[in-house]
Every structure is written in structure tokens, then in C-alpha cells.
PQR file of N, CA, C, O and H, with PARSE charges and radii, in Angstrom:
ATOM      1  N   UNK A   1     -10.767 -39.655  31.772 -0.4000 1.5000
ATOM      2  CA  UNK A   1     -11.016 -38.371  32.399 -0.0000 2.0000
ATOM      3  C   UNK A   1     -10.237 -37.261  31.685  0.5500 1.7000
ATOM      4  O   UNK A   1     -10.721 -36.130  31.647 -0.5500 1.4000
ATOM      5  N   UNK A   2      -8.869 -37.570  31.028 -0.4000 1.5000
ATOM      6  CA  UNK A   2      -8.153 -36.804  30.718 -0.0000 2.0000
ATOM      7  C   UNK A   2      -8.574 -36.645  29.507  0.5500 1.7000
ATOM      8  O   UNK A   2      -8.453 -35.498  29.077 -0.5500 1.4000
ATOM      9  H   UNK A   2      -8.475 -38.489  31.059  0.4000 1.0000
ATOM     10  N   UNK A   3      -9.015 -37.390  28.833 -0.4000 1.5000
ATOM     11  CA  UNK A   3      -9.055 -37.250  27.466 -0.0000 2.0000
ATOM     12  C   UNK A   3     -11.106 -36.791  27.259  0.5500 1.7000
ATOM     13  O   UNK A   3     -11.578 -36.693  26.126 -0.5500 1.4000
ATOM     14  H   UNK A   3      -9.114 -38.322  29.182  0.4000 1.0000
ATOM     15  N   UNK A   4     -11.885 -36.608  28.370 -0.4000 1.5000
ATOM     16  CA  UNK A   4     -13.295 -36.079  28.273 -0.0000 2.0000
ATOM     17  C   UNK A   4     -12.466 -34.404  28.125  0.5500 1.7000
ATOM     18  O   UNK A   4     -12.528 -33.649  27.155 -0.5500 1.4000
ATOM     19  H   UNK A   4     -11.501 -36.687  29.290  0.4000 1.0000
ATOM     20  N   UNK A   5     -11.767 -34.203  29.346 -0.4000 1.5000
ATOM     21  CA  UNK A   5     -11.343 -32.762  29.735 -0.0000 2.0000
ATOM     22  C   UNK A   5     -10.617 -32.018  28.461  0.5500 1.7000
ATOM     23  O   UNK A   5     -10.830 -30.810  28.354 -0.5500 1.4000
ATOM     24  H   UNK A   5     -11.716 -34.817  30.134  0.4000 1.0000
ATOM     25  N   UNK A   6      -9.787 -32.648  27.500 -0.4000 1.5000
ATOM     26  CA  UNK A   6      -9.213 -32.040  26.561 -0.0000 2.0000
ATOM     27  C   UNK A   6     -10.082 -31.995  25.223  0.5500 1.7000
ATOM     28  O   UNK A   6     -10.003 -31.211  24.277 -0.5500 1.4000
ATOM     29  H   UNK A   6      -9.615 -33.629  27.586  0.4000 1.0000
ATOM     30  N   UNK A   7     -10.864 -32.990  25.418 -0.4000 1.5000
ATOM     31  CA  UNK A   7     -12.515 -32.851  24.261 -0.0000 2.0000
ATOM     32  C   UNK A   7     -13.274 -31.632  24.364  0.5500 1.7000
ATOM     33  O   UNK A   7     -13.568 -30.858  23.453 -0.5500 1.4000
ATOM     34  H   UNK A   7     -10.928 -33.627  26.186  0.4000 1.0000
ATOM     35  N   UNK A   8     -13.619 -31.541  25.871 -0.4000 1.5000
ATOM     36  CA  UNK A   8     -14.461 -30.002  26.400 -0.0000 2.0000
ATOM     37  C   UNK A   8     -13.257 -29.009  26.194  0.5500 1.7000
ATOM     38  O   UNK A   8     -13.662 -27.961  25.690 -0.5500 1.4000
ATOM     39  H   UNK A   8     -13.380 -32.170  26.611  0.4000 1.0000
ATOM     40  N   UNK A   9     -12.348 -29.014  26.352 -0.4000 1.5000
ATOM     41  CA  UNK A   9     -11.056 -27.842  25.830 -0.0000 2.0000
ATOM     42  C   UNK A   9     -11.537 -27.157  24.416  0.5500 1.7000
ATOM     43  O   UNK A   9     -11.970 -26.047  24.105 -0.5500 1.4000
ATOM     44  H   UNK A   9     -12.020 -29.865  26.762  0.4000 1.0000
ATOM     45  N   UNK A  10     -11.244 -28.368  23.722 -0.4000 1.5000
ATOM     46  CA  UNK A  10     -10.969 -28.147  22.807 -0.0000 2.0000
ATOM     47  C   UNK A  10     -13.085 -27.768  21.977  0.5500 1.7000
ATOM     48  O   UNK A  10     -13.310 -26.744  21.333 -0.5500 1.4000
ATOM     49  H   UNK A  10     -10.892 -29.269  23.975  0.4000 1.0000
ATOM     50  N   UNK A  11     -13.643 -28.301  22.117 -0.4000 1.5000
ATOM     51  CA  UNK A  11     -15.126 -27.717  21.822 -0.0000 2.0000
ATOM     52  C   UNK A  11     -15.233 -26.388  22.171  0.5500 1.7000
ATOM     53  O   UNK A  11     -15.521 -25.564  21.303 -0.5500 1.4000
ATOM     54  H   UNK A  11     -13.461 -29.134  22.640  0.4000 1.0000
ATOM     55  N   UNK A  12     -14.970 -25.930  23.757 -0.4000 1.5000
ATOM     56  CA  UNK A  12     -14.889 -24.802  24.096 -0.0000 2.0000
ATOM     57  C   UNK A  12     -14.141 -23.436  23.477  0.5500 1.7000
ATOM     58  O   UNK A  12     -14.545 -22.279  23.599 -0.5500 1.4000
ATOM     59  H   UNK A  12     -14.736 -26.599  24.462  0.4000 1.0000
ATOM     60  N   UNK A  13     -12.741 -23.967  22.665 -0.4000 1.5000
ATOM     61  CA  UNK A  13     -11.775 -23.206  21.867 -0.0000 2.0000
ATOM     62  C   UNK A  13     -12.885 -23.235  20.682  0.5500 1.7000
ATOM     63  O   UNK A  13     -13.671 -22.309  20.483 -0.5500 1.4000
ATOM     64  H   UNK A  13     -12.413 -24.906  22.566  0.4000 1.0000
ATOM     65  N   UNK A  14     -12.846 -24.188  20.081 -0.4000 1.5000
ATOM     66  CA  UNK A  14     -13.702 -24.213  18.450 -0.0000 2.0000
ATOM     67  C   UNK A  14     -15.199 -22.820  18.604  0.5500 1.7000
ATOM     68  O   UNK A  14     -15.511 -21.842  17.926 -0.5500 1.4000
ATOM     69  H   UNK A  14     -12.207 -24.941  20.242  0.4000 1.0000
ATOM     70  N   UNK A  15     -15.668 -23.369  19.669 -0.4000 1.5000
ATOM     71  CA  UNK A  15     -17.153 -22.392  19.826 -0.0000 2.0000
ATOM     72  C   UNK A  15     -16.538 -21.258  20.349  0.5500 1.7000
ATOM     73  O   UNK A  15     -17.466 -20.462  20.210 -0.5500 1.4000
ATOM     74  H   UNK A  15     -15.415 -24.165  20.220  0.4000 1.0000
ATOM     75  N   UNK A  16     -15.515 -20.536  20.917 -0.4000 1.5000
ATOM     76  CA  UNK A  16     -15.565 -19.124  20.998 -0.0000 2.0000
ATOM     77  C   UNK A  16     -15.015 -18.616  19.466  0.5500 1.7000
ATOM     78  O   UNK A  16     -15.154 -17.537  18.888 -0.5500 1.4000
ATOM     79  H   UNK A  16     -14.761 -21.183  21.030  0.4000 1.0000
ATOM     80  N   UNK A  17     -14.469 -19.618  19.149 -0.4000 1.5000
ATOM     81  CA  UNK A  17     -14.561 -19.056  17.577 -0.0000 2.0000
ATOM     82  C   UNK A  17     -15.307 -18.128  16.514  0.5500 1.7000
ATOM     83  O   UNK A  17     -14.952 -17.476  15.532 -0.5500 1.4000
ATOM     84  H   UNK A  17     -14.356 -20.494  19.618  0.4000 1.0000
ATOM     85  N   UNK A  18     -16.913 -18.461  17.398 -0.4000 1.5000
ATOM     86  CA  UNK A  18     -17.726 -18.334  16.498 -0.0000 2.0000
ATOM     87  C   UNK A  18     -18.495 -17.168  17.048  0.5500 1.7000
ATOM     88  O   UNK A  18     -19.226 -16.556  16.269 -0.5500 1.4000
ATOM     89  H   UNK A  18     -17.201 -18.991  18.195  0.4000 1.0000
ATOM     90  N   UNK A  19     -18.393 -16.705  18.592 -0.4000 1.5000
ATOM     91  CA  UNK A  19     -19.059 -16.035  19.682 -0.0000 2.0000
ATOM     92  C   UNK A  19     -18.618 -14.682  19.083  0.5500 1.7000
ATOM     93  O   UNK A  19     -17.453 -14.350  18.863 -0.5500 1.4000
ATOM     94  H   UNK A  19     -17.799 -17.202  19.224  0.4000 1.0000
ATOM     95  N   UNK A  20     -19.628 -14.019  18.875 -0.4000 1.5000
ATOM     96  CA  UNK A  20     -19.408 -12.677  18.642 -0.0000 2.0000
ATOM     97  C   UNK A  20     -18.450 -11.933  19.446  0.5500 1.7000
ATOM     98  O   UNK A  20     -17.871 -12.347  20.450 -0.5500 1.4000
ATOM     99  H   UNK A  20     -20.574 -14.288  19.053  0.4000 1.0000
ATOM    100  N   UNK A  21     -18.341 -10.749  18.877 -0.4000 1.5000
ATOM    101  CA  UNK A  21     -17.348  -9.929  19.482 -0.0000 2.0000
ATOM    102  C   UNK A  21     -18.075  -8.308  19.986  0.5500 1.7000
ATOM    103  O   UNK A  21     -18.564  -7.570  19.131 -0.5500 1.4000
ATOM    104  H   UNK A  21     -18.812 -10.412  18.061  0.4000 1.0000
ATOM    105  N   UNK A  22     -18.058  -8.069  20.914 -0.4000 1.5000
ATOM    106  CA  UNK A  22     -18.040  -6.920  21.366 -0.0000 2.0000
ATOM    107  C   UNK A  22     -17.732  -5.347  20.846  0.5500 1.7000
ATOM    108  O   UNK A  22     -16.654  -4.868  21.199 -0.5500 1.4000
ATOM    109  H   UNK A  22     -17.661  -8.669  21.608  0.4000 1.0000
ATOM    110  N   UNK A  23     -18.528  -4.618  20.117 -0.4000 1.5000
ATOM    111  CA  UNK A  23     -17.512  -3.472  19.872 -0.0000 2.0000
ATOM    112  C   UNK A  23     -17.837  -2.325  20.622  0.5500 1.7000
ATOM    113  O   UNK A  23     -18.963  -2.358  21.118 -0.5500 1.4000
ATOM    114  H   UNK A  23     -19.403  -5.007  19.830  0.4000 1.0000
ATOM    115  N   UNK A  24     -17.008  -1.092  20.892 -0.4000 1.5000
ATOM    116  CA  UNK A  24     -16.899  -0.309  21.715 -0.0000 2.0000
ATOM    117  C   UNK A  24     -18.329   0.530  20.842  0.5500 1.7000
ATOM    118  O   UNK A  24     -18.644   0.242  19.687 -0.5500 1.4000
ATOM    119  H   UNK A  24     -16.093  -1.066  20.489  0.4000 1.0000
ATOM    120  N   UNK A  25     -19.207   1.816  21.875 -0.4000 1.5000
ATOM    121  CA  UNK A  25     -20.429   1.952  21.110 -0.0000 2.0000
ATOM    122  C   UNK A  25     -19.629   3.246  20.760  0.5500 1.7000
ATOM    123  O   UNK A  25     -20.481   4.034  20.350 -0.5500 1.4000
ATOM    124  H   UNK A  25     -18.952   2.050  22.813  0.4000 1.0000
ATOM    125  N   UNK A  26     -18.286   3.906  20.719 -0.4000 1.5000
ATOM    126  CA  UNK A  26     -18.046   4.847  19.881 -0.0000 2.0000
ATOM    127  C   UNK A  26     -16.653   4.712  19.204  0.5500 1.7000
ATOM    128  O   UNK A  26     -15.539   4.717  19.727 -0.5500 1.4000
ATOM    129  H   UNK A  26     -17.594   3.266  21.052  0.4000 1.0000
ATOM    130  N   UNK A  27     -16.977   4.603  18.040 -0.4000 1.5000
ATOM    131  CA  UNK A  27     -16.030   4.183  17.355 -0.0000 2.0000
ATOM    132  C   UNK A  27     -14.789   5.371  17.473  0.5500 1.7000
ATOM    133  O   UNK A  27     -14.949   6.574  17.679 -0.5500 1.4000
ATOM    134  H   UNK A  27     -17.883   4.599  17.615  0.4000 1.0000
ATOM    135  N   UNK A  28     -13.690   4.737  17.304 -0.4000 1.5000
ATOM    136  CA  UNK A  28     -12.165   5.593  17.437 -0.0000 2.0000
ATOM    137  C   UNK A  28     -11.573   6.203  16.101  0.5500 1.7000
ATOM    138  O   UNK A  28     -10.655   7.021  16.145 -0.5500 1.4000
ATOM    139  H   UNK A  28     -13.560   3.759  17.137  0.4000 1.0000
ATOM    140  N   UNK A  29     -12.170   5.746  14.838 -0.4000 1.5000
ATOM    141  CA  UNK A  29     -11.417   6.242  13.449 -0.0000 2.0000
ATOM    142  C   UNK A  29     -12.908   6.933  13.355  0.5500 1.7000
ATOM    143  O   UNK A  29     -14.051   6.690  13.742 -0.5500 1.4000
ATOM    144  H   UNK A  29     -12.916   5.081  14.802  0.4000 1.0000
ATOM    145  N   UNK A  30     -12.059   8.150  12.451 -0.4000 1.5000
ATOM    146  CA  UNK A  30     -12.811   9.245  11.887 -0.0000 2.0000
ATOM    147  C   UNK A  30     -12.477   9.333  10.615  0.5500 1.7000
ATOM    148  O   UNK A  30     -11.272   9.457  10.395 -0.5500 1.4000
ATOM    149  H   UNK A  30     -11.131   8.347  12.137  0.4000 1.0000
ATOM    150  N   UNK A  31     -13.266   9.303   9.625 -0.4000 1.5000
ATOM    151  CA  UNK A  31     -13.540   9.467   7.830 -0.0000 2.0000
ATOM    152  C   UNK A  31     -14.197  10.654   7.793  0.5500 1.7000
ATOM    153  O   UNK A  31     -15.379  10.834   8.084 -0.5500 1.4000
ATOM    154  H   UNK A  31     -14.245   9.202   9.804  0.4000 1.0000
ATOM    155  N   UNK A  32     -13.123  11.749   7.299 -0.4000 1.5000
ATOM    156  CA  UNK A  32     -13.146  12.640   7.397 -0.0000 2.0000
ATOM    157  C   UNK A  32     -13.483  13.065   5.277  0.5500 1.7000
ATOM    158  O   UNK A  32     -12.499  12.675   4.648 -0.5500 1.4000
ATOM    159  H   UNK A  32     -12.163  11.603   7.062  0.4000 1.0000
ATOM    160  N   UNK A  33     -14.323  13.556   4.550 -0.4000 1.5000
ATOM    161  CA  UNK A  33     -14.129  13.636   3.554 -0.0000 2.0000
ATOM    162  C   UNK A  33     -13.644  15.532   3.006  0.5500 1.7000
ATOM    163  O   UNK A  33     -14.154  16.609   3.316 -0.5500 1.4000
ATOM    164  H   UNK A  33     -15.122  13.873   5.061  0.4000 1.0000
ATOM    165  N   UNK A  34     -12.416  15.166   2.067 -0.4000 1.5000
ATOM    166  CA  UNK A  34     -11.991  16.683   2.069 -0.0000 2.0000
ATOM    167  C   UNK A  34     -11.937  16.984   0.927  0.5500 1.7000
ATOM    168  O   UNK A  34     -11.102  16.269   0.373 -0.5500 1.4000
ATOM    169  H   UNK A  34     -12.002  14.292   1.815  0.4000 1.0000
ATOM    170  N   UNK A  35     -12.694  18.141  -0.196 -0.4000 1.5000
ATOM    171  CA  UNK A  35     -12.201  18.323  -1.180 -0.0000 2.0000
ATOM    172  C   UNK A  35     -10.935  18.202  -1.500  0.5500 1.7000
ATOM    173  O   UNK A  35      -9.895  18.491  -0.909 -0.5500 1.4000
ATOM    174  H   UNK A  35     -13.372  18.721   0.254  0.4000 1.0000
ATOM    175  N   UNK A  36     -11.258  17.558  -2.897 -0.4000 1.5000
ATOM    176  CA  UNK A  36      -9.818  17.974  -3.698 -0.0000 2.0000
ATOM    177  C   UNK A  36      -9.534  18.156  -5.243  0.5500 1.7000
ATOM    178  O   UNK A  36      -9.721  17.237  -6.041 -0.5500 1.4000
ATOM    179  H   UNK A  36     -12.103  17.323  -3.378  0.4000 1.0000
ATOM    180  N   UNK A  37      -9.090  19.352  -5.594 -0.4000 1.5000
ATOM    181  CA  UNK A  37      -8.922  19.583  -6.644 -0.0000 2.0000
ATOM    182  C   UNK A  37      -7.931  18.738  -7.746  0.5500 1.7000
ATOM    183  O   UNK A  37      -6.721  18.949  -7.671 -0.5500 1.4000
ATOM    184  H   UNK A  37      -8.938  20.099  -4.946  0.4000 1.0000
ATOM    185  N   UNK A  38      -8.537  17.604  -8.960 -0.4000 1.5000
ATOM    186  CA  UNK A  38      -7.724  16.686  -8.779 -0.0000 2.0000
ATOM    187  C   UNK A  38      -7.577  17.316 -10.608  0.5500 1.7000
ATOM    188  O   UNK A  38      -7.414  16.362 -11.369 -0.5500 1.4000
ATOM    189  H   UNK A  38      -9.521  17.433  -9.022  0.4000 1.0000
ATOM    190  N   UNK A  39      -7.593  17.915 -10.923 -0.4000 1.5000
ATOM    191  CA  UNK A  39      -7.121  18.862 -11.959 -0.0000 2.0000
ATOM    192  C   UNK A  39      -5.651  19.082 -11.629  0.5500 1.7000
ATOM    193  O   UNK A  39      -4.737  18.398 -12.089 -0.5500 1.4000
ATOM    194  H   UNK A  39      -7.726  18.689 -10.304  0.4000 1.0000
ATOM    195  N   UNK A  40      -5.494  20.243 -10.673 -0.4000 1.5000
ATOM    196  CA  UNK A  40      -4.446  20.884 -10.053 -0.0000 2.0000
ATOM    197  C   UNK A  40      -3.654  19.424  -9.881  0.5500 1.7000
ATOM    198  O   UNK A  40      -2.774  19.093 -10.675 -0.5500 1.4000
ATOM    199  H   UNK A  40      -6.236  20.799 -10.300  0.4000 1.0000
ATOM    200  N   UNK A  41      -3.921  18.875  -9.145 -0.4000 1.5000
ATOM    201  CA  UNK A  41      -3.241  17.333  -8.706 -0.0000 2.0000
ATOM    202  C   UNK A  41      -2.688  16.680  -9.938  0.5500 1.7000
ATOM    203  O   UNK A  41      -1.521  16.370 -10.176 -0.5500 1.4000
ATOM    204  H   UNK A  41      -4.636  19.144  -8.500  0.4000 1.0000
ATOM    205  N   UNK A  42      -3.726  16.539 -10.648 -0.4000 1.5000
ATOM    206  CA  UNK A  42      -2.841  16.248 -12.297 -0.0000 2.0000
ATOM    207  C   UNK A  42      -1.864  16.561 -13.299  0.5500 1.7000
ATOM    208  O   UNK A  42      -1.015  16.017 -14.005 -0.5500 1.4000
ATOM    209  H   UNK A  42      -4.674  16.791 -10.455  0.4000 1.0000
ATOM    210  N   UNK A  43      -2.595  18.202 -12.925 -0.4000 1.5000
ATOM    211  CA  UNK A  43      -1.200  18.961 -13.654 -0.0000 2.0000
ATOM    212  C   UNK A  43       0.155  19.006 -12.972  0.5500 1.7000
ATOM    213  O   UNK A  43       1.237  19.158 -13.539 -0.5500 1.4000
ATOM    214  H   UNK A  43      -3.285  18.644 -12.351  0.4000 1.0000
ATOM    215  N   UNK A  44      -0.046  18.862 -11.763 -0.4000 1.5000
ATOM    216  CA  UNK A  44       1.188  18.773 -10.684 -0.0000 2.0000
ATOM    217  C   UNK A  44       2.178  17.435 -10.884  0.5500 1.7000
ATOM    218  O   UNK A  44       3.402  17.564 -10.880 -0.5500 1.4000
ATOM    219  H   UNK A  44      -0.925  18.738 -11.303  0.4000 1.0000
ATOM    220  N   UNK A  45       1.668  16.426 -11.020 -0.4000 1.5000
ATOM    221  CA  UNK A  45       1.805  15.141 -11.481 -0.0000 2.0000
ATOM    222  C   UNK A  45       2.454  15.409 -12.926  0.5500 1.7000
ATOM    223  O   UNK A  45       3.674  15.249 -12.959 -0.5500 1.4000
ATOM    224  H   UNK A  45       0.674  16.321 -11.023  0.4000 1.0000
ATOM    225  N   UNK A  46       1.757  15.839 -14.274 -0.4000 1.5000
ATOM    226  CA  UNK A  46       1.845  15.437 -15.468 -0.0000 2.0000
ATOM    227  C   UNK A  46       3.039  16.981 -15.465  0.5500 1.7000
ATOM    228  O   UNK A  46       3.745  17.133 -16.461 -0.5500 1.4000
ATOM    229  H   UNK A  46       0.766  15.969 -14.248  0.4000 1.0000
ATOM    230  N   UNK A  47       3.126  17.857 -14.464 -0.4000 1.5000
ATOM    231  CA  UNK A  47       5.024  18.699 -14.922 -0.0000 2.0000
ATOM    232  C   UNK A  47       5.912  17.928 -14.817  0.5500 1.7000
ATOM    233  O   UNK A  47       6.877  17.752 -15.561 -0.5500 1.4000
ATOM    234  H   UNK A  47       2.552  17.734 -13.654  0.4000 1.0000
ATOM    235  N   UNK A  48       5.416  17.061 -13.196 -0.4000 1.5000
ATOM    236  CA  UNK A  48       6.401  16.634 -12.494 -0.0000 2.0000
ATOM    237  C   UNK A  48       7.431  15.578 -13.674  0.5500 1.7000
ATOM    238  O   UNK A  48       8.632  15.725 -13.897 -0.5500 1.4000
ATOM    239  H   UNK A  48       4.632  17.204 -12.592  0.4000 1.0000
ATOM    240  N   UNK A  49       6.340  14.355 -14.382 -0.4000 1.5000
ATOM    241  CA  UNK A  49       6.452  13.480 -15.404 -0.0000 2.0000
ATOM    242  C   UNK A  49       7.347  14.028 -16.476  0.5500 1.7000
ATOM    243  O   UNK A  49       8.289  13.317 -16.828 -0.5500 1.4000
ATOM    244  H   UNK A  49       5.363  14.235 -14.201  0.4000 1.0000
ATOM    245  N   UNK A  50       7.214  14.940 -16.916 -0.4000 1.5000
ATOM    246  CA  UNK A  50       7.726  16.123 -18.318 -0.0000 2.0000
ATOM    247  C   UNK A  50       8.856  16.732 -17.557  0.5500 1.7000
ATOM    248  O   UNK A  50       9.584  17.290 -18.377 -0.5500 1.4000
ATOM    249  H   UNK A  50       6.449  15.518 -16.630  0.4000 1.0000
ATOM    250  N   UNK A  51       9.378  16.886 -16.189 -0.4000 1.5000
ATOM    251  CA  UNK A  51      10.616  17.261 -16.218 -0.0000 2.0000
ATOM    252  C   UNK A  51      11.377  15.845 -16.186  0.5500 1.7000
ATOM    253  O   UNK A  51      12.102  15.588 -17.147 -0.5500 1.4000
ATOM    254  H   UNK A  51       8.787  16.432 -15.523  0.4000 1.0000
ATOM    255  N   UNK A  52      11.228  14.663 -14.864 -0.4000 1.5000
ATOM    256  CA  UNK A  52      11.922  13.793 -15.104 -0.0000 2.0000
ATOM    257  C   UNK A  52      12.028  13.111 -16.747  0.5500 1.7000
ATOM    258  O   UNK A  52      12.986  12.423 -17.101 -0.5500 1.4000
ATOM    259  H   UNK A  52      10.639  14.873 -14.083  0.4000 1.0000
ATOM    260  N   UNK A  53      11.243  13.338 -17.346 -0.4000 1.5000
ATOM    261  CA  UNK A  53      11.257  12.760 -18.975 -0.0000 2.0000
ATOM    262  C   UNK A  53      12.511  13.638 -19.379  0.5500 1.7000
ATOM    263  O   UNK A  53      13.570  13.054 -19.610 -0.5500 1.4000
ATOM    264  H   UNK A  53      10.465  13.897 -17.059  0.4000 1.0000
ATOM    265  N   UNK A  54      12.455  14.685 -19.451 -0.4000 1.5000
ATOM    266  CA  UNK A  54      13.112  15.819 -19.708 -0.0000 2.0000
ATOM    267  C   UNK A  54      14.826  15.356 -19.582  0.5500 1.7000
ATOM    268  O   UNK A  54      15.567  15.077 -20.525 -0.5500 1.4000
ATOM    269  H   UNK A  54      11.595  15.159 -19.264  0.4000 1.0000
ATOM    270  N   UNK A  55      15.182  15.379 -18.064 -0.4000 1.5000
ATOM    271  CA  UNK A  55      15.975  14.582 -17.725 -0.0000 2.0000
ATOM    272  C   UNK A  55      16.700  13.663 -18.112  0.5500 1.7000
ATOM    273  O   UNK A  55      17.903  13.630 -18.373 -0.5500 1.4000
ATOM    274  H   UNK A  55      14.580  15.606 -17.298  0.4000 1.0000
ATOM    275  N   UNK A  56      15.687  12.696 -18.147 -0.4000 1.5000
ATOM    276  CA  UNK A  56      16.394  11.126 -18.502 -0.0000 2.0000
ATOM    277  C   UNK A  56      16.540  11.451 -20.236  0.5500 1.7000
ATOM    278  O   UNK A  56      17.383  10.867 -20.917 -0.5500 1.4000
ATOM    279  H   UNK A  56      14.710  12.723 -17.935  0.4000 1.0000
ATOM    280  N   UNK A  57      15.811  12.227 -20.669 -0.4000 1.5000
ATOM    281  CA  UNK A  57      16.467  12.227 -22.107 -0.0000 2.0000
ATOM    282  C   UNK A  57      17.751  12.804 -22.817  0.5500 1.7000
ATOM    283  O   UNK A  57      18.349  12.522 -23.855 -0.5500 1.4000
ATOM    284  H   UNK A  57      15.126  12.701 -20.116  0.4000 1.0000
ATOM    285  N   UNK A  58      17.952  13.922 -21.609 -0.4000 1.5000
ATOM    286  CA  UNK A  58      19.263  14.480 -21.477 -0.0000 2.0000
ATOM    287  C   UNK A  58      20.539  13.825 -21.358  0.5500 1.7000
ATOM    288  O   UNK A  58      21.548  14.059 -22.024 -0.5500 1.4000
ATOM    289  H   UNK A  58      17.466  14.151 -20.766  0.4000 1.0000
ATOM    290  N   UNK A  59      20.304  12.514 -19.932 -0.4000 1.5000
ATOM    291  CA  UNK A  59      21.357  12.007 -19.740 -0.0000 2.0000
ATOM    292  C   UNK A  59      21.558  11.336 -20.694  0.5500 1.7000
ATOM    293  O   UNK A  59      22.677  11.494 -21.183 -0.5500 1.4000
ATOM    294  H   UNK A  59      19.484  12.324 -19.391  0.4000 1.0000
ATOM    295  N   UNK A  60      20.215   9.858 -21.700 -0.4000 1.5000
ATOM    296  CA  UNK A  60      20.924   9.825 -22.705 -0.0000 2.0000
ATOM    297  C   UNK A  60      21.515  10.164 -23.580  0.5500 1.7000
ATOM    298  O   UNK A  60      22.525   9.574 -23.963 -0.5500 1.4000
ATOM    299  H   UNK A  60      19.306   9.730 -21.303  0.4000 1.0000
ATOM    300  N   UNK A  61      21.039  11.208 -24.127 -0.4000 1.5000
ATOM    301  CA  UNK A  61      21.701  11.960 -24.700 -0.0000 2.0000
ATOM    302  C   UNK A  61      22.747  12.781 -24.850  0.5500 1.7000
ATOM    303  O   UNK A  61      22.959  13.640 -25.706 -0.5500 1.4000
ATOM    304  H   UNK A  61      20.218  11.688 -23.816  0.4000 1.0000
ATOM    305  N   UNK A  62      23.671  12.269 -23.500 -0.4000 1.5000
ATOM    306  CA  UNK A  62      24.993  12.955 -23.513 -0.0000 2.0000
ATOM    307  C   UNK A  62      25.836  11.728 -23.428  0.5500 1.7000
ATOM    308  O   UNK A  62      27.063  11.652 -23.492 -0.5500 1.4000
ATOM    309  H   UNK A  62      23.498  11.572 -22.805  0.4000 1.0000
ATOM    310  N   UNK A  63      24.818  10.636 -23.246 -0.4000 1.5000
ATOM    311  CA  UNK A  63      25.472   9.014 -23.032 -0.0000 2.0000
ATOM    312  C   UNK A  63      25.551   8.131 -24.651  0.5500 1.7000
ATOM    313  O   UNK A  63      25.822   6.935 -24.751 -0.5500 1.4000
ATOM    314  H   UNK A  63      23.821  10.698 -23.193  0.4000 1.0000
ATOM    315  N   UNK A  64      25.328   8.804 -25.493 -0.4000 1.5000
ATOM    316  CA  UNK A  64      24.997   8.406 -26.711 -0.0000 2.0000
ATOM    317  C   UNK A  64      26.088   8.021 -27.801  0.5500 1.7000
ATOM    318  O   UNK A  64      26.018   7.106 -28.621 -0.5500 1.4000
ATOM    319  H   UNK A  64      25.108   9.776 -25.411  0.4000 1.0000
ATOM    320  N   UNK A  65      27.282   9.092 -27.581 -0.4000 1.5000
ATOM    321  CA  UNK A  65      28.460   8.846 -28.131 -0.0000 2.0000
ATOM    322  C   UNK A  65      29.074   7.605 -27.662  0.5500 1.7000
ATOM    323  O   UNK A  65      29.659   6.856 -28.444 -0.5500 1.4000
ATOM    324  H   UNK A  65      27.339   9.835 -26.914  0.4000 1.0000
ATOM    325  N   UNK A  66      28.950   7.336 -26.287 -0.4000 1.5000
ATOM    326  CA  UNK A  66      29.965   6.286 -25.708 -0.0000 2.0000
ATOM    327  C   UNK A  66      28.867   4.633 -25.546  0.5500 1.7000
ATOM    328  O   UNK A  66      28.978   3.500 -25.078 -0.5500 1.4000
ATOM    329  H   UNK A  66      28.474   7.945 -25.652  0.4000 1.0000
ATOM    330  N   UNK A  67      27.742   5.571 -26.360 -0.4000 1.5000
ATOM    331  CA  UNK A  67      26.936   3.535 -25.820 -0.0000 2.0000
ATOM    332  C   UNK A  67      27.537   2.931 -27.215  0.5500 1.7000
ATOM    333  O   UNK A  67      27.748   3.564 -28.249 -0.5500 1.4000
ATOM    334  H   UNK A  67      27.652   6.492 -26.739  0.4000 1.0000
ATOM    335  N   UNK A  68      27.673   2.081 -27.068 -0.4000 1.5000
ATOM    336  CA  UNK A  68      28.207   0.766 -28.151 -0.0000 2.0000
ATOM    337  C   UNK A  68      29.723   0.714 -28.347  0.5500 1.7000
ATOM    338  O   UNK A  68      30.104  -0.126 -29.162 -0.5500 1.4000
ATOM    339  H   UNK A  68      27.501   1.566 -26.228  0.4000 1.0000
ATOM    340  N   UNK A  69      30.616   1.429 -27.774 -0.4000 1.5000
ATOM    341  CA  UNK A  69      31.596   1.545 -28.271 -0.0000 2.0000
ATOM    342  C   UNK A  69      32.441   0.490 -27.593  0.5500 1.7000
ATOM    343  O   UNK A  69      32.123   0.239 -26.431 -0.5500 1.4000
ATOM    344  H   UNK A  69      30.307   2.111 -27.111  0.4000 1.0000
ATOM    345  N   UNK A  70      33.414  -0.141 -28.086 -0.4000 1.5000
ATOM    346  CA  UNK A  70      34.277  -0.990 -26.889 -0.0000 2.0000
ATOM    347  C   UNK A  70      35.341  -0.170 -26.785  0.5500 1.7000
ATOM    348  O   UNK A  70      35.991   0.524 -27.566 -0.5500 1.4000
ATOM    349  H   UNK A  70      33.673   0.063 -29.030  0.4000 1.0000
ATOM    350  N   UNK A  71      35.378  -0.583 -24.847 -0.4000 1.5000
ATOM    351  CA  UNK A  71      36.483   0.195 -24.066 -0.0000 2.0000
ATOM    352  C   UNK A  71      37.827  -0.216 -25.040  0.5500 1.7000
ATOM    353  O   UNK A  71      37.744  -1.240 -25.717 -0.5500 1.4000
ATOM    354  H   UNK A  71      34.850  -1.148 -24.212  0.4000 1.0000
ATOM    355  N   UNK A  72      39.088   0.629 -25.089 -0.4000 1.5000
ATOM    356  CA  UNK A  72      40.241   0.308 -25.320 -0.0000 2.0000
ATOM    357  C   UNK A  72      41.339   0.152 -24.118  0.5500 1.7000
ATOM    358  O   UNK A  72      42.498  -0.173 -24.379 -0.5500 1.4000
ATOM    359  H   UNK A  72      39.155   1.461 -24.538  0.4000 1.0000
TER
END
């Protein structure tokens, strides 16, 4: 008896598996499409790139005397 009842359990678990699902008839997310100027976006990007470059070439370059040298 116990072991018919945990057979139908368990068939019953496996097949809602498969039972469709319900969806609400108005959906909650909105895809909204927005221009965008991806020029401007690029160039904004490719300063941004050219100052940190800018930068990091600086610091090596003030780090340049002291790379290789051993501490005394």
C-alpha cells in the first residue's frame, strides 16, 4: 500500500513536470527601444581610452629611472 502510494507520488511529481504553465495575459516587462547615437558613444569611450593611456604612460614614465635598479 505504501509503496503503490509513493509510486502515484512520485508519477504525479514527474507529470507536473511537464504540465504547462500559466502566464499572466499582460505581461509586466516593457522593451522599450531608444535611440542612440553610438558615434558620440564612441568618441566618448575612445577620449576616455587616450586619457587613461595618457596616464599610465606618464606613471611609467616617471617609474623608469628606478625599474631595474637594486634597492641599496
Amino acid at each position: 500500500m505504501f509503496k503503490s502510494a509513493l509510486i502515484l507520488a512520485a508519477a504525479l511529481a514527474s507529470a507536473s513536470a511537464f504540465a504547462p504553465v500559466s502566464r499572466p495575459a499582460i505581461s509586466r516587462t516593457v522593451v522599450r527601444a531608444e535611440p542612440m547615437d553610438y558615434e558620440k558613444e564612441m568618441a566618448k569611450l575612445q577620449k576616455e581610452c587616450e586619457e587613461r593611456l595618457d596616464d599610465k604612460v606618464a606613471e611609467l614614465m616617471s617609474n623608469i629611472e628606478t625599474v631595474g635598479q637594486q634597492k641599496k
